[in-house]
N, C-alpha and C positions, 0 to 999 in steps of 0.2 A: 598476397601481392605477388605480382609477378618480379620477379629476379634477375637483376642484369649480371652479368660479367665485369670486373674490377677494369676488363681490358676493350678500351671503347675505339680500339684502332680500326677501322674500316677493313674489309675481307681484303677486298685489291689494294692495300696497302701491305699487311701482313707476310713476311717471306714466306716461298712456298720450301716444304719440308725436301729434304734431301734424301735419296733416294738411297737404301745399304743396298750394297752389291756383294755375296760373298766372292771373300779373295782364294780364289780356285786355282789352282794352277794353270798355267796356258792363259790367262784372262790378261789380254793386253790393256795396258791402261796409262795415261799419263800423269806425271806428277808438274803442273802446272807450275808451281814453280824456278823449276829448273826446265822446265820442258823435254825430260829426260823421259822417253815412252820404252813401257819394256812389258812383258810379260812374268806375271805372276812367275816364281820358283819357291817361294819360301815364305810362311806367314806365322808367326811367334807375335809371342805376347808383347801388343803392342809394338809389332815392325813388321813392315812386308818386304820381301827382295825382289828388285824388280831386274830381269834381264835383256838389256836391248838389241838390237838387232847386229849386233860386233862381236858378243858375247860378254860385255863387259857387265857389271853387278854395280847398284845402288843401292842401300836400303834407307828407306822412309820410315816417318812416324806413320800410325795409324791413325790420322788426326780428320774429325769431322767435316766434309767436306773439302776433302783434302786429295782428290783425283779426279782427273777426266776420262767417261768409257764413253768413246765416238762422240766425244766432244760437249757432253753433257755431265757435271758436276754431280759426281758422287761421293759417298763412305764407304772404304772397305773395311768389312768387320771379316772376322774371324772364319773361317766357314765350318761346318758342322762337323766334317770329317776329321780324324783325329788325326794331333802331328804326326804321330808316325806314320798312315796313309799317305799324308800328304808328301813326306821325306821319299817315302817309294812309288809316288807317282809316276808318269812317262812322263817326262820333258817336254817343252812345247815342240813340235813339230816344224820341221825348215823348209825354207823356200831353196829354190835349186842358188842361191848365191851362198847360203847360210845365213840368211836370216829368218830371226821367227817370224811366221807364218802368221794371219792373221784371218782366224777364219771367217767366212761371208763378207770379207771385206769388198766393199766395191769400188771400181775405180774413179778415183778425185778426178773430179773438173781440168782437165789440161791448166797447167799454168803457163806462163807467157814465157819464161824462159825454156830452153832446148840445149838439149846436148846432140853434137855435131860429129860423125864420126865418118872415117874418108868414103868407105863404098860398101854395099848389100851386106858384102860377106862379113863385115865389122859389125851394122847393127843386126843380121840374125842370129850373131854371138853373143850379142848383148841381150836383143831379146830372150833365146833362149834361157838364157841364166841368170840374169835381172830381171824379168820383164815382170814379176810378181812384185816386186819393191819400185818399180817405175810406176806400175798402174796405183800404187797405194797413193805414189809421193804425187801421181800426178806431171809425171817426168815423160816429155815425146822425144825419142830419139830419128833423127835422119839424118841419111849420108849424101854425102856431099858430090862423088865420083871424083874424086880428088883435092888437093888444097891449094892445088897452083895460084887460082885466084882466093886467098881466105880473106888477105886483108880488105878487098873488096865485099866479101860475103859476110865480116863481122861489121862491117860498115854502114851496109845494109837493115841487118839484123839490128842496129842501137841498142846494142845491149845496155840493160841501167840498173839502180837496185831494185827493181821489183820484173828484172825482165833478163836473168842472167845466163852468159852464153859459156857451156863447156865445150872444149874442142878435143876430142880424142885421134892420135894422128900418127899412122906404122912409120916405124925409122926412125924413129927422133932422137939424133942422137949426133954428138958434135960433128962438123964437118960436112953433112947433108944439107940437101935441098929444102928437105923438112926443116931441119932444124933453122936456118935460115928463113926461111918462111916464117915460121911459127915466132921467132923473136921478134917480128915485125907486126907482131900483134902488139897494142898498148894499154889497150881500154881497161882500166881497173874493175871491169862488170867482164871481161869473159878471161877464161883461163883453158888455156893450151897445155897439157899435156898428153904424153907419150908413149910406146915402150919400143923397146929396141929391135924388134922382128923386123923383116923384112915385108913379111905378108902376115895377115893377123892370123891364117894357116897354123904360123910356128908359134902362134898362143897356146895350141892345144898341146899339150903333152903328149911329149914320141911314147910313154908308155902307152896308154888309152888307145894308142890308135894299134899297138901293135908292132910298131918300131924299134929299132933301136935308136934312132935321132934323126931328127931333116937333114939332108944331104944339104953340100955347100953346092951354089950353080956359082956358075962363071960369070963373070960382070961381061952384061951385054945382051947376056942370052932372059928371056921372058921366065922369069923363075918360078911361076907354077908350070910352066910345060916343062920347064927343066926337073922341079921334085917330080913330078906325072911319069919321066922316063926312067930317073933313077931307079924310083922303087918299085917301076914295074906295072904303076896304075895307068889305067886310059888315060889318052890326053883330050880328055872332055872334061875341062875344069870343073865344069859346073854341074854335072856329076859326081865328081869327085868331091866337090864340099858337100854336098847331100850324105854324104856317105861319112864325111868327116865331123859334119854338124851333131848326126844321128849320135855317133859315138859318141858327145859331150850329154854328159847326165847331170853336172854340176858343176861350181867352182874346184872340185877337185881336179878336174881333169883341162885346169888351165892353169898356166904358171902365173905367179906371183907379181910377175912386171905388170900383167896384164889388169889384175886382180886388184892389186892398190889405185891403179890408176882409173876406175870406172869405179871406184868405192868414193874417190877424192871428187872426182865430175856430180856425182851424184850428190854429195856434201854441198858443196860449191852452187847447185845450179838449188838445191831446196835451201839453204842458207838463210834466216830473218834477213832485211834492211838492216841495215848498219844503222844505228840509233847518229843525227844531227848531231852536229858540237854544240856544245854547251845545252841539251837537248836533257 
């Protein structure tokens, strides 16, 4: 007689199996749960450490179907190599902002929100040194050529929750023009911040470039022709950021104002919807 199976469930109803992935080091992956995405550091018995792109540490169960790699539901098991290989492995490798690196990743689909930054010289700073975590998130940066009219430009824009506007903007800082401006934003989908330079120039570190510090110019006078004579460079500005640009190799070689404030734009602008009341 022929023989059936105790289990008479239809094929295309049946779940499909899940796929092991050994837990590698460098293996970016996300824990669904918490939506905390990080790359492999550390894999023991029964927990993986994952490290995100801040530097900050989580560890997870090793549980069945318990992570996302590029968006598809997988198990991390154990990988073949022994703990101690794994303890003296290389670390995953950084993008020039300091975040891990995610290799062949290709760039997401633009999403509907933008980040807004005053002029060229702001987003080929950005680019430079974000522009690997922009392309993952899906994040288009463009400037504006000033902010004189924002409230009108974020007005425009309708930023909403699924369409959210960051505003990155030199000088902001009480008593300016800027800053005045920029309080005159309201919409709870875009957020304006800052840092205190004059020209996003003085983001880069007078070390890096060779300096001892940016010269003060005199109010009045056009302050990159004014730093241009100080220190002796041509007053062909735009020369002169080429050559200032070149010299930025990473978030090392920009100060910290500049640093937190295009880490929080980026938060901000990839951020979920805010879940409905009573929702």
């Amino acid at each position: 007689m022929r023989q059936y199976s105790p289990d008479l469930t239809p094929p295309w109803k049946k779940p499909k199996p899940v796929p092991q992935v050994p837990a590698d080091p460098g293996l970016v992956v996300e824990e669904p749960g918490t939506g905390f995405c990080g790359a492999v550091i550390r894999c023991e018995a029964g927990t993986v450490t994952l490290e995100d792109r801040f530097g900050k540490h989580r560890v997870f169960p090793l549980e069945p179907g318990g992570f996302l790699l590029e968006g598809k539901v997988v198990t991390l098991v154990r990988s073949a190599r022994s703990p101690s290989s794994m303890a003296s492995s290389v670390r995953p490798s950084r993008t020039a902002s300091g975040s891990v690196a995610v290799p062949g990743a290709r760039a997401r689909v633009a999403r509907a929100g933008r980040i807004y930054v005053e002029g060229r010289h702001d987003a080929e700073l950005v680019e430079k040194v974000w522009g690997d975590d922009l392309r993952v998130e899906g994040v288009v940066v463009e400037y504006l050529e000033g902010i004189d009219d924002l409230p009108a430009i974020v007005t425009e824009f309708a930023p909403g929750p699924d369409a959210r506007l960051g505003i990155l903007v030199d000088h902001l800082v009480p008593g300016t023009k800027e800053f005045r401006i920029a309080r005159s934003v309201t919409s709870e989908h875009a957020l304006v911040v800052g840092h205190p330079y004059i020209d996003v120039w003085e983001a880069v570190k007078p070390a890096s470039l060779g300096i001892p510090g940016w010269p003060r110019i005199p109010h009045g006078q056009d302050w990159k022709t004014g730093v241009c004579r100080q220190l002796g460079w041509p007053e062909n500005t735009g020369a002169v950021w080429r050559a200032i640009l070149a010299r930025v190799g990473s978030y090392r070689d920009l100060e910290p104002e500049l640093l937190g404030r295009v880490e929080e734009l980026i938060d901000f602008v990839t951020a979920p919807p805010s879940s409905p009341s009573g929702a």
